[in-house]
NUDREN-875042 format. One record per residue: residue in one letter; residue number from 0; x, y, z of N, C-alpha, C, CB in turn. Coordinates in nm, 4 decimals. Glycine has a CB too. Layout:
<kolros>
<kolro nupa="a" pagu="NUM" n_xx="X" n_yy="Y" n_zz="Z" ca_xx="X" ca_yy="Y" ca_zz="Z" c_xx="X" c_yy="Y" c_zz="Z" cb_xx="X" cb_yy="Y" cb_zz="Z"/>
...
</kolros>
This chain:
<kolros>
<kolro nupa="x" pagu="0" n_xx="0.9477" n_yy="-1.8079" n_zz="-2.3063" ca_xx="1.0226" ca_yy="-1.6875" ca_zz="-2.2800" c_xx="1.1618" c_yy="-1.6992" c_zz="-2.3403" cb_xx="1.0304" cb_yy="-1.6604" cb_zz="-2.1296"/>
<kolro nupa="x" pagu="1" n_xx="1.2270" n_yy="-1.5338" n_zz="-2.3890" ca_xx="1.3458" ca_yy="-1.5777" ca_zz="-2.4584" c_xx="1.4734" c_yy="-1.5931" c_zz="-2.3286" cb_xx="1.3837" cb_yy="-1.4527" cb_zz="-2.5901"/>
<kolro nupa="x" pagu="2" n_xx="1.5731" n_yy="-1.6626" n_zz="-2.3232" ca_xx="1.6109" ca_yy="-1.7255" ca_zz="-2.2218" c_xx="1.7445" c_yy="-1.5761" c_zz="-2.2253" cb_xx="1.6472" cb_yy="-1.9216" cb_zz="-2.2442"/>
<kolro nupa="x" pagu="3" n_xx="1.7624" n_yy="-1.5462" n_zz="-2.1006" ca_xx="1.9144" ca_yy="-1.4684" ca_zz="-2.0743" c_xx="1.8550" c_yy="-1.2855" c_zz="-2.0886" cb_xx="2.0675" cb_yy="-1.5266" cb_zz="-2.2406"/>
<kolro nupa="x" pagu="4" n_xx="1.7092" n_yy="-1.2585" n_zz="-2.1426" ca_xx="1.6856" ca_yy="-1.1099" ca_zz="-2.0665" c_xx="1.5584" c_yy="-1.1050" c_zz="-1.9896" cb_xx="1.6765" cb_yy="-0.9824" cb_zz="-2.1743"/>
<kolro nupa="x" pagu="5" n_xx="1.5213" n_yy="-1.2199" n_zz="-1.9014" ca_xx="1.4134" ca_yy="-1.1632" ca_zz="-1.8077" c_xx="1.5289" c_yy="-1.1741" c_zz="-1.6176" cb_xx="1.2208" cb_yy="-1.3077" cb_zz="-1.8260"/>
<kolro nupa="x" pagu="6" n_xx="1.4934" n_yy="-1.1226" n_zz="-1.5525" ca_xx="1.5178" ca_yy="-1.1603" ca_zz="-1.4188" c_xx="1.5090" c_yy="-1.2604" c_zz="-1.3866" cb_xx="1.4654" cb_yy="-1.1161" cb_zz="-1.3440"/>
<kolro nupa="x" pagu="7" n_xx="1.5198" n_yy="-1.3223" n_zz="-1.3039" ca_xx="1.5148" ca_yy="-1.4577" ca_zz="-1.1885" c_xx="1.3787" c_yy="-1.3904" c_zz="-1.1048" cb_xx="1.6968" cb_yy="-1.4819" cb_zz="-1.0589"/>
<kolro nupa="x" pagu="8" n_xx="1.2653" n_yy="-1.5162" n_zz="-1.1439" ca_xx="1.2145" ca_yy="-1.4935" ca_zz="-1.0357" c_xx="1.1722" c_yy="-1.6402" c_zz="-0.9514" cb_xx="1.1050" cb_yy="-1.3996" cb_zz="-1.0688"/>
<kolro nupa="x" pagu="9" n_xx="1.1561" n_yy="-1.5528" n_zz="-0.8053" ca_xx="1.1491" ca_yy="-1.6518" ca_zz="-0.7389" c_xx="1.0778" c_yy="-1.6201" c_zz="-0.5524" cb_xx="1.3036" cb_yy="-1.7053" cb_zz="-0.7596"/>
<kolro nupa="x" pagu="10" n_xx="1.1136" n_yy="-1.7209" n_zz="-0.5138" ca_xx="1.0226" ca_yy="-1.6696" ca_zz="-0.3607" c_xx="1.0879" c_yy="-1.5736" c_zz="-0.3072" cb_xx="1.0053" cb_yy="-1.7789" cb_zz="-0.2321"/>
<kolro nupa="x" pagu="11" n_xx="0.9738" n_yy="-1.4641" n_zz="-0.2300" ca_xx="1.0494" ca_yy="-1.3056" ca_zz="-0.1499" c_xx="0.9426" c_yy="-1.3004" c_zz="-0.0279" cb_xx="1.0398" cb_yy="-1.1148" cb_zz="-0.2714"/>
<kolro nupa="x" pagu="12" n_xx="0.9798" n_yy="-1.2784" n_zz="0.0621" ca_xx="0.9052" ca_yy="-1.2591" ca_zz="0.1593" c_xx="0.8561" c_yy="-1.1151" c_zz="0.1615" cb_xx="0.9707" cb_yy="-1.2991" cb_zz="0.2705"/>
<kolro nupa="x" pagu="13" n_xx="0.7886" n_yy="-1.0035" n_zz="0.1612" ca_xx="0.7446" ca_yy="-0.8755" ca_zz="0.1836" c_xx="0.6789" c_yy="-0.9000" c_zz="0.3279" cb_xx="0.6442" cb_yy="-0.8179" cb_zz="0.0631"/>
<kolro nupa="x" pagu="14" n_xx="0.7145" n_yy="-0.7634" n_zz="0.3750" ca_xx="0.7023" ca_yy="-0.7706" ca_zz="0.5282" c_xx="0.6534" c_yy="-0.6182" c_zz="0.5626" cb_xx="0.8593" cb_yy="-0.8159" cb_zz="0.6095"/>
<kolro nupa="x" pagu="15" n_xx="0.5407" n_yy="-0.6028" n_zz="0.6030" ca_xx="0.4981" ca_yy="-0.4474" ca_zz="0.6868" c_xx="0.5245" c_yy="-0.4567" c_zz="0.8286" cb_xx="0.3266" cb_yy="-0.4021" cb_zz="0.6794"/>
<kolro nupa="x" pagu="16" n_xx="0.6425" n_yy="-0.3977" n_zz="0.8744" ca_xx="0.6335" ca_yy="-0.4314" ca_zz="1.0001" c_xx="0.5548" c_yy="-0.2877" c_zz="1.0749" cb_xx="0.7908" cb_yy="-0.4746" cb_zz="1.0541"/>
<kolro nupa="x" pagu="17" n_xx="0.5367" n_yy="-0.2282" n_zz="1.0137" ca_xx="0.3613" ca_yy="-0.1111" ca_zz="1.0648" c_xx="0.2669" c_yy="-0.2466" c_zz="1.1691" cb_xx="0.2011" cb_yy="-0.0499" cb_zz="0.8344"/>
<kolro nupa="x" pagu="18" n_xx="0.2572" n_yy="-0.3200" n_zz="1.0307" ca_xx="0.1567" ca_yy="-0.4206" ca_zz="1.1433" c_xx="0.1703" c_yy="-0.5486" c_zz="1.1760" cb_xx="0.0274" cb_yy="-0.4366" cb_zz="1.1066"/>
<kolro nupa="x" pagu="19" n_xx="0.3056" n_yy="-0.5992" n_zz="1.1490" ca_xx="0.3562" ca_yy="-0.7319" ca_zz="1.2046" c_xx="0.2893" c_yy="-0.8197" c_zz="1.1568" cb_xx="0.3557" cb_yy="-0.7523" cb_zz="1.3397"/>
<kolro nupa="x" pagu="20" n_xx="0.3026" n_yy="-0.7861" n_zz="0.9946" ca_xx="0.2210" ca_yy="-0.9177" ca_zz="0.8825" c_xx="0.3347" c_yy="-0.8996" c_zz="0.8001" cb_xx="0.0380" cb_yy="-0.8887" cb_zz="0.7849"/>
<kolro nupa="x" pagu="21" n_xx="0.3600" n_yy="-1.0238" n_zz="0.7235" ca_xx="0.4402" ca_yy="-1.1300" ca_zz="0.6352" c_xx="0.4065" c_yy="-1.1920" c_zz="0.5207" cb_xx="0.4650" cb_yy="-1.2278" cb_zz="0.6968"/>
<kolro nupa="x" pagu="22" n_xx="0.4089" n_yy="-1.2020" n_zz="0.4097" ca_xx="0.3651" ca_yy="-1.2753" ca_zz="0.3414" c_xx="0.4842" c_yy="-1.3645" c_zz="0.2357" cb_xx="0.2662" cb_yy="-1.1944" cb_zz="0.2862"/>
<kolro nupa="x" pagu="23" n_xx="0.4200" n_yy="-1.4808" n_zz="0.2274" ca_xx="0.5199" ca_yy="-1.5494" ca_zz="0.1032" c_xx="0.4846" c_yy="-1.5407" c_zz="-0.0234" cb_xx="0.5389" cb_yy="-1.6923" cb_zz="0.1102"/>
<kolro nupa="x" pagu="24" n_xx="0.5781" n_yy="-1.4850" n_zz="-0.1320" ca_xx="0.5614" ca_yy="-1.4886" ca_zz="-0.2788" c_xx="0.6415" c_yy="-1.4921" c_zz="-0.3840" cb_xx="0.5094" cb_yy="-1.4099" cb_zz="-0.3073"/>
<kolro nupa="x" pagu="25" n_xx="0.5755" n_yy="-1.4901" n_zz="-0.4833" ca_xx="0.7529" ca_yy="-1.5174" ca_zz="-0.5852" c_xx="0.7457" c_yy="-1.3703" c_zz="-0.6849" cb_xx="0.7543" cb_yy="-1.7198" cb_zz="-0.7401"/>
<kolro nupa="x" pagu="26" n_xx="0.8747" n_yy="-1.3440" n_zz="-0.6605" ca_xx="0.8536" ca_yy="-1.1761" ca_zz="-0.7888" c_xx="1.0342" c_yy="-1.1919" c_zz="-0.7967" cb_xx="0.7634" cb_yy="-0.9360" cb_zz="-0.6827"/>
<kolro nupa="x" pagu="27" n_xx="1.0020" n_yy="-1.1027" n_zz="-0.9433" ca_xx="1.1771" ca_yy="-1.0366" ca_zz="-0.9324" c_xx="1.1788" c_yy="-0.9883" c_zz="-0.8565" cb_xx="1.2494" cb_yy="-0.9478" cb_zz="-1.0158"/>
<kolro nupa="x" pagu="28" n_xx="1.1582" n_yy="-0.8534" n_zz="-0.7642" ca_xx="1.2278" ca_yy="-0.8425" ca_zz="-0.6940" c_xx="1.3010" c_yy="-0.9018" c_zz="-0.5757" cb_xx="1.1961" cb_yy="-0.7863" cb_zz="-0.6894"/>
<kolro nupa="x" pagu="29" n_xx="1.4149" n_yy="-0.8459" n_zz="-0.5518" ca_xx="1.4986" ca_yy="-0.9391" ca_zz="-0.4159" c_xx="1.5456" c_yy="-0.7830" c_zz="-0.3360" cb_xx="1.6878" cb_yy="-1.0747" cb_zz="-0.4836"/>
<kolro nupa="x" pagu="30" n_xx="1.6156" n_yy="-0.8738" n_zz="-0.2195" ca_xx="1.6490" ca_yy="-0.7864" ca_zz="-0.1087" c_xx="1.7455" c_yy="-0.7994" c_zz="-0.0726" cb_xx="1.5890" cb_yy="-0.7850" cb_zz="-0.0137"/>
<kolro nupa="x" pagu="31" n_xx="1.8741" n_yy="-0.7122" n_zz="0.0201" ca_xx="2.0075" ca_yy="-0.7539" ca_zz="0.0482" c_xx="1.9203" c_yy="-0.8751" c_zz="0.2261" cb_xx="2.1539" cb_yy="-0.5595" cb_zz="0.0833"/>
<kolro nupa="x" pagu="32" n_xx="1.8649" n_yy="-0.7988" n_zz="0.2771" ca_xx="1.8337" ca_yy="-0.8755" ca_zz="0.4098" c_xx="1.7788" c_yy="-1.0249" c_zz="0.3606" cb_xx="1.7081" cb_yy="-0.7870" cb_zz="0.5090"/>
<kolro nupa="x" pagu="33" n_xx="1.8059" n_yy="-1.1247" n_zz="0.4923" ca_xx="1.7209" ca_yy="-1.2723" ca_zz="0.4314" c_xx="1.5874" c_yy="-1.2843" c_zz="0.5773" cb_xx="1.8744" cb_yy="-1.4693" cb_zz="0.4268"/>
<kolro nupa="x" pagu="34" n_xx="1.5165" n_yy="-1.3914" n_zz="0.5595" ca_xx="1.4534" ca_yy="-1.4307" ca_zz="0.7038" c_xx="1.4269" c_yy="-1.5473" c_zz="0.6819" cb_xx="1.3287" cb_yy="-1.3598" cb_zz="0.7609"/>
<kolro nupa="x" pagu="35" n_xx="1.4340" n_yy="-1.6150" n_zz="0.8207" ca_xx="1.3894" ca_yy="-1.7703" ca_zz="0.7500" c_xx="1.2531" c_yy="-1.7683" c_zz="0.8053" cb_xx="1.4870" cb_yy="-1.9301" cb_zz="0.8037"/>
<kolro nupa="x" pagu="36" n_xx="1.1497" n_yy="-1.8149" n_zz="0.7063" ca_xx="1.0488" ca_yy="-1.8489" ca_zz="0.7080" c_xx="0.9671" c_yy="-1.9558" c_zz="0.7913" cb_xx="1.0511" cb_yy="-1.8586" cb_zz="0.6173"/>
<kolro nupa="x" pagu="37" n_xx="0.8424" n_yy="-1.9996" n_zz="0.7945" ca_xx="0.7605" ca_yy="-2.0689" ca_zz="0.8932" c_xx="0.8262" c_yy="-2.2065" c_zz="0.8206" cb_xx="0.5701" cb_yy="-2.0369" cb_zz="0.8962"/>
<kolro nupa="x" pagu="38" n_xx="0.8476" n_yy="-2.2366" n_zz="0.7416" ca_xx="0.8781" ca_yy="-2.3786" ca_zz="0.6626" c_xx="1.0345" c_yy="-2.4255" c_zz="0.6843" cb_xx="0.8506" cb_yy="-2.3580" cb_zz="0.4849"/>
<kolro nupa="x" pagu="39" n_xx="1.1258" n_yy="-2.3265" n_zz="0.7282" ca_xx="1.2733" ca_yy="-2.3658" ca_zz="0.7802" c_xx="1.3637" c_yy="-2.2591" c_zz="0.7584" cb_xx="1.3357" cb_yy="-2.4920" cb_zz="0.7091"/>
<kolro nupa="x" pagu="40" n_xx="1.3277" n_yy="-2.2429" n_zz="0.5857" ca_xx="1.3592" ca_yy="-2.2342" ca_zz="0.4583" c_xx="1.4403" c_yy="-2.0709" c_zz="0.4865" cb_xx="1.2106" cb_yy="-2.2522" cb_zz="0.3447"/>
<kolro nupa="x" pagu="41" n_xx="1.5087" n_yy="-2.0198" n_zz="0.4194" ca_xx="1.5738" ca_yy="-1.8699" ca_zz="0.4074" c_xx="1.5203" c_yy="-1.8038" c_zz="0.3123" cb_xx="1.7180" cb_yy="-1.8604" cb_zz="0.3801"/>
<kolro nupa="x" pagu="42" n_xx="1.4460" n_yy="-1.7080" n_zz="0.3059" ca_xx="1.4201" ca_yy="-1.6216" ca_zz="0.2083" c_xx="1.4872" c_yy="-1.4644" c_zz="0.1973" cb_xx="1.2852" cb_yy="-1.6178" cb_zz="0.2161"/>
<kolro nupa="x" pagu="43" n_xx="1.4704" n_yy="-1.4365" n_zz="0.0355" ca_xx="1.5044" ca_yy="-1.2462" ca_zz="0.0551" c_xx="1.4067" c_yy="-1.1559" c_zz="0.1351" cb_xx="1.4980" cb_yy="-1.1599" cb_zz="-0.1033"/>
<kolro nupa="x" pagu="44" n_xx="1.4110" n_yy="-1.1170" n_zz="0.2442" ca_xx="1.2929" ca_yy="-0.9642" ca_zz="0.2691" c_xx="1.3125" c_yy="-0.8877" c_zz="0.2186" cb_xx="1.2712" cb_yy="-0.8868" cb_zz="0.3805"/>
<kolro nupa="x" pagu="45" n_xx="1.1912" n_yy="-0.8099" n_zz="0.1738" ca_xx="1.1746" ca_yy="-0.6461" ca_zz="0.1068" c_xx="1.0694" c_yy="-0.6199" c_zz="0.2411" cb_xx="1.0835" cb_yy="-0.6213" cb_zz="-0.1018"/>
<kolro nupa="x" pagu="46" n_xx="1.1037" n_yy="-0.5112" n_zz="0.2777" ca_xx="1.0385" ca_yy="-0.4704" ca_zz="0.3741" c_xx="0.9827" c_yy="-0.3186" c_zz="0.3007" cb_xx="1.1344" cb_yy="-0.4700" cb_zz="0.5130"/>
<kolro nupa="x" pagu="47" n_xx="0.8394" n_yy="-0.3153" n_zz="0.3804" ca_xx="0.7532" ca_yy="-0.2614" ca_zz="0.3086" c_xx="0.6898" c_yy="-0.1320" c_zz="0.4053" cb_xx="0.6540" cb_yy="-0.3759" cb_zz="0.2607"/>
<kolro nupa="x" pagu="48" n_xx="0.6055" n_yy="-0.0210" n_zz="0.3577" ca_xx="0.5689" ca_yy="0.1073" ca_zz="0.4608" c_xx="0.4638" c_yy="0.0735" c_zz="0.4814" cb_xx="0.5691" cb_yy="0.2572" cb_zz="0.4224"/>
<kolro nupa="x" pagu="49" n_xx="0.3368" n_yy="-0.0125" n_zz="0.3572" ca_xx="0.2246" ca_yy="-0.0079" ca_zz="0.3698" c_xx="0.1699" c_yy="-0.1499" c_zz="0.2754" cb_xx="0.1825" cb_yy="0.1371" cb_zz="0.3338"/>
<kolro nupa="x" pagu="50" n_xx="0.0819" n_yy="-0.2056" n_zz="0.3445" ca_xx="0.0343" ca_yy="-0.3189" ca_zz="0.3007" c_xx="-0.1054" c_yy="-0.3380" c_zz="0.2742" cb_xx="0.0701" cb_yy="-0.4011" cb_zz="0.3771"/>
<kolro nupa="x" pagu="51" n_xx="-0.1894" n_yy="-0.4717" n_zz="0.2523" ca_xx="-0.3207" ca_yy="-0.4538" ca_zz="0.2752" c_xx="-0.3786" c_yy="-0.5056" c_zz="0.4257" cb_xx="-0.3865" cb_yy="-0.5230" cb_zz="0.1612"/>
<kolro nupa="x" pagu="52" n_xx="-0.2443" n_yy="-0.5094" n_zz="0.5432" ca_xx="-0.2706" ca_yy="-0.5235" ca_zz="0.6633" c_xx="-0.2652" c_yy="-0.3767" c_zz="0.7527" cb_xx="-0.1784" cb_yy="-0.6284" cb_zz="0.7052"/>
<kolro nupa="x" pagu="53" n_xx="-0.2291" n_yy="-0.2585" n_zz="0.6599" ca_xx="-0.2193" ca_yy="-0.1820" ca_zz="0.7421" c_xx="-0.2632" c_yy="-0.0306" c_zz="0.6712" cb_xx="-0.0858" cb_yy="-0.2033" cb_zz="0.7990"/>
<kolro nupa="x" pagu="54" n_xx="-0.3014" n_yy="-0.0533" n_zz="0.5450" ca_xx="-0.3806" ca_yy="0.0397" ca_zz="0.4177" c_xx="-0.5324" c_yy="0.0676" c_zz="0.5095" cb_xx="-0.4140" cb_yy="-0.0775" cb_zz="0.2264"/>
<kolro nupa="x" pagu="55" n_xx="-0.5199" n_yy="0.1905" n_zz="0.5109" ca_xx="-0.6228" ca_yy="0.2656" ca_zz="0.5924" c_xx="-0.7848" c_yy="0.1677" c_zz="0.4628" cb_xx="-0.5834" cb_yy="0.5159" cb_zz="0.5791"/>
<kolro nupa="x" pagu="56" n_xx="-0.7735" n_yy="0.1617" n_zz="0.3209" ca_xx="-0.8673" ca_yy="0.1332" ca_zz="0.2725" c_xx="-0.9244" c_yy="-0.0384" c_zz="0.3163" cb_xx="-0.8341" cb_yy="0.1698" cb_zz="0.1371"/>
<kolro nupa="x" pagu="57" n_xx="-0.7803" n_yy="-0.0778" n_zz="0.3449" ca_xx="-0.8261" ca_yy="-0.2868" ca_zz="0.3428" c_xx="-0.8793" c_yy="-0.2623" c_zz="0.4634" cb_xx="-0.6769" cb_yy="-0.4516" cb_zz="0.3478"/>
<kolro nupa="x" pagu="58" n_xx="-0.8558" n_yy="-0.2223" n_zz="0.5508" ca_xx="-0.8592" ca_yy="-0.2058" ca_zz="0.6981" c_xx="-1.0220" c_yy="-0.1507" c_zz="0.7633" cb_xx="-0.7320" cb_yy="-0.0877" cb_zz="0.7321"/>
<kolro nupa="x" pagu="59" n_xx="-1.0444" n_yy="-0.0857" n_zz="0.6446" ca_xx="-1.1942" ca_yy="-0.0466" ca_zz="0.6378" c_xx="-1.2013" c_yy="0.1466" c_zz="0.7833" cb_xx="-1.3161" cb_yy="-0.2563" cb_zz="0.7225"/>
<kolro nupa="x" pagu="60" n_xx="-1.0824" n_yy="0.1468" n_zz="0.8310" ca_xx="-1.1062" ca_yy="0.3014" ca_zz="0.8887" c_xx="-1.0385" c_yy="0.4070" c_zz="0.7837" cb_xx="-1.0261" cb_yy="0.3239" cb_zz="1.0540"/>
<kolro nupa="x" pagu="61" n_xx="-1.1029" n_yy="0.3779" n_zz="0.6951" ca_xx="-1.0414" ca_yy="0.5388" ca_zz="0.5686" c_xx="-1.1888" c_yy="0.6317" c_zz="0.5896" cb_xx="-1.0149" cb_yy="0.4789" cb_zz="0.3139"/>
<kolro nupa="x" pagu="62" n_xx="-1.1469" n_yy="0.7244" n_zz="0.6016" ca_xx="-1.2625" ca_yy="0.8335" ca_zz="0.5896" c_xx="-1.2871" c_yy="0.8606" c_zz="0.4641" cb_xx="-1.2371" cb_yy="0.9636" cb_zz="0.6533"/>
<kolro nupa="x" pagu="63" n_xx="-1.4348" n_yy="0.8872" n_zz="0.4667" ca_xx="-1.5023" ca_yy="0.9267" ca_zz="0.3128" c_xx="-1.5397" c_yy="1.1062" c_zz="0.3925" cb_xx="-1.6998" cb_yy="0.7872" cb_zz="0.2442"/>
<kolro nupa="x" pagu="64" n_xx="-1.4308" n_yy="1.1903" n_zz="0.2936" ca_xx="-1.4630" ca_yy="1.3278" ca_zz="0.2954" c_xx="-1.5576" c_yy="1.3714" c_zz="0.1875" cb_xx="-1.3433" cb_yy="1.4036" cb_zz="0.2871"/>
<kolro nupa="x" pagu="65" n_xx="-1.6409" n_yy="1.4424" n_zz="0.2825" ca_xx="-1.7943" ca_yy="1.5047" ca_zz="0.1849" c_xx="-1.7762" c_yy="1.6939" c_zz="0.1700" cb_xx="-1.9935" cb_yy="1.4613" cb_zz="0.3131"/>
<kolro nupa="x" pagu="66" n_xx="-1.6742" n_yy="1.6731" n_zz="0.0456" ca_xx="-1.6886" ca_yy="1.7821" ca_zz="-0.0161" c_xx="-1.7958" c_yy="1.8666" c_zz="-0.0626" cb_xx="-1.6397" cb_yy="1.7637" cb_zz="-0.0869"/>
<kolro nupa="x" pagu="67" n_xx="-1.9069" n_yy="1.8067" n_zz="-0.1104" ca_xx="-2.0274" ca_yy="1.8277" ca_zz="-0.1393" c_xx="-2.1031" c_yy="1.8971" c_zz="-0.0082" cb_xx="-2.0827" cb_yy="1.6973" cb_zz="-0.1872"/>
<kolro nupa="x" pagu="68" n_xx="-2.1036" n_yy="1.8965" n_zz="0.0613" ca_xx="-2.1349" ca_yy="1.8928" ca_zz="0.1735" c_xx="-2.0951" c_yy="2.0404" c_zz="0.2308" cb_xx="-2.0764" cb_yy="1.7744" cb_zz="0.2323"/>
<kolro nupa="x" pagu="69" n_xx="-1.9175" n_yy="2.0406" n_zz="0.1914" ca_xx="-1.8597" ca_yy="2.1346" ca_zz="0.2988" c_xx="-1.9061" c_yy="2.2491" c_zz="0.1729" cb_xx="-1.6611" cb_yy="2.1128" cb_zz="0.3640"/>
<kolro nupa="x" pagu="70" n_xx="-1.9016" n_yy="2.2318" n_zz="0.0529" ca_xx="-1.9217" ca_yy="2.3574" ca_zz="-0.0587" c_xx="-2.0693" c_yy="2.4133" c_zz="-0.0268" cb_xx="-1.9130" cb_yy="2.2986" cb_zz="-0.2409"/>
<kolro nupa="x" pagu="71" n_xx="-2.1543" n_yy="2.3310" n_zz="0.0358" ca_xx="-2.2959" ca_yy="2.4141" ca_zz="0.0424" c_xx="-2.3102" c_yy="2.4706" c_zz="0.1688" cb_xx="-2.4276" cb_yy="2.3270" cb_zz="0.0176"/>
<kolro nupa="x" pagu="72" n_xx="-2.2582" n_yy="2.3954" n_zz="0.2538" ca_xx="-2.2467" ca_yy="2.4598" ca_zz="0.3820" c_xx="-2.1980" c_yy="2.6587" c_zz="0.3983" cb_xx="-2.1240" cb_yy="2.3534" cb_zz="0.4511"/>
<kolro nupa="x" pagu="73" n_xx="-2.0593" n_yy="2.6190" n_zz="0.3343" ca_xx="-1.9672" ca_yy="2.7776" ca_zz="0.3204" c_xx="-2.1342" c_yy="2.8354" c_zz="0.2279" cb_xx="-1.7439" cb_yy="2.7732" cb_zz="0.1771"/>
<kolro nupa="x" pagu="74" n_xx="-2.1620" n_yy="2.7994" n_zz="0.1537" ca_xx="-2.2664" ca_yy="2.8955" ca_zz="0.0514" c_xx="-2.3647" c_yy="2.9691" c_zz="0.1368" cb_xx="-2.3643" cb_yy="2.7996" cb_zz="-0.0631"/>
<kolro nupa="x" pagu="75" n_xx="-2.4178" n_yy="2.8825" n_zz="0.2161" ca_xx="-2.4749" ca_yy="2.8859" ca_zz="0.3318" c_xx="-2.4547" c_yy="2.9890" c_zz="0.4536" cb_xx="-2.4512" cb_yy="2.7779" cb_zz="0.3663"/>
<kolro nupa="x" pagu="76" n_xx="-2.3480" n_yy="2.9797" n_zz="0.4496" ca_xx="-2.3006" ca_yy="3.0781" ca_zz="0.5861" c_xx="-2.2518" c_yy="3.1723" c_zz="0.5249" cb_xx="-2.1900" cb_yy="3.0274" cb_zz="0.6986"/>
<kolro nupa="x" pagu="77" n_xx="-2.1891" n_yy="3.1730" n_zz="0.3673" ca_xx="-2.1239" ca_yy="3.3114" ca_zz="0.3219" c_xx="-2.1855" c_yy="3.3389" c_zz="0.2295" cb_xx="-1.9861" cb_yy="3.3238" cb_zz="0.2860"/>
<kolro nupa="x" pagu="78" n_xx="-2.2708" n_yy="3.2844" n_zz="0.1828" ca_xx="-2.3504" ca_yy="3.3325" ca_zz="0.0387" c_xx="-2.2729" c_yy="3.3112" c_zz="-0.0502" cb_xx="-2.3948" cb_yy="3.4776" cb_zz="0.0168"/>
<kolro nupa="x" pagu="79" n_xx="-2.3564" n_yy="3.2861" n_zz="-0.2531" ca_xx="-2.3139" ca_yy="3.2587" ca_zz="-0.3465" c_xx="-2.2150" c_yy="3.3866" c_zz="-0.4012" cb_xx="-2.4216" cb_yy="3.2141" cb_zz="-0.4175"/>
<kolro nupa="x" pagu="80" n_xx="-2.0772" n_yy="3.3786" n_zz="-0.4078" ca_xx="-1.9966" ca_yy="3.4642" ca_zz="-0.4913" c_xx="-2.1093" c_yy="3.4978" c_zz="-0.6508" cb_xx="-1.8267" cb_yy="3.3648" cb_zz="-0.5245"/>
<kolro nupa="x" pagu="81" n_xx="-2.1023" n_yy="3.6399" n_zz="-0.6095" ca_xx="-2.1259" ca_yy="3.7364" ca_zz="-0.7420" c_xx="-2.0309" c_yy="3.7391" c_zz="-0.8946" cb_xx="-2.1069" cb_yy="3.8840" cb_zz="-0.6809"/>
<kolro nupa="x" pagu="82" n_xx="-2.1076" n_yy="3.6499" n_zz="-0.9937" ca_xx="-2.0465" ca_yy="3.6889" ca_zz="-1.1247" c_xx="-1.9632" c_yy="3.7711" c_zz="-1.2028" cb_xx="-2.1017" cb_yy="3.7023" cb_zz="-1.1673"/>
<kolro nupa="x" pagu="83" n_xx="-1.9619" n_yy="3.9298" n_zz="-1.1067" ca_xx="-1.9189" ca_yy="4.0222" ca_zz="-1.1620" c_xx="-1.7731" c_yy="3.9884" c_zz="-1.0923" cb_xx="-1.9998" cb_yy="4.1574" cb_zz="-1.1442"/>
<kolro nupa="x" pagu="84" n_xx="-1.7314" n_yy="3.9297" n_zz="-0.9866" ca_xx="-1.6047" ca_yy="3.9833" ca_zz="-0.9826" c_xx="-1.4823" c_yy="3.8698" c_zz="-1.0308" cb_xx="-1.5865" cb_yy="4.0367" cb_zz="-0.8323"/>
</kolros>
């Protein structure tokens, strides 16, 4: 790497407190807040809205909406719209 235009990177803690999970990692980004970690140690927090501890998809309760479903239904109860209009 050419030395003097990448960032510093290094360990950051990211934190969802939605669900009171933590994780340790290293990225450019940093944070003004610190926390000290399970190891002693002080790290930057970035605190976060949504994680894969609290992402309706990791979590496995995301609803699968059946559009398909609701379009034949209405056809059903209201009949197929006429071409002409």
């Amino acid at each position: 790497m050419k030395p003097g235009i990448h960032p510093p990177y290094g360990p950051v803690v990211f934190r969802d407190r939605a669900a009171g999970y933590a994780f340790l990692t290293r990225s450019t980004a940093t944070g003004d807040k610190t926390v000290v970690w399970e190891d002693g140690n002080t790290y930057p927090v970035i605190d976060v809205e949504i994680s894969s501890a609290s992402h309706p998809f990791y979590t496995g309760t995301a609803r699968v909406l059946d559009t398909a479903g609701r379009v034949e239904r209405f056809e059903r109860r209201y009949g197929k719209r006429g071409g002409g209009r």
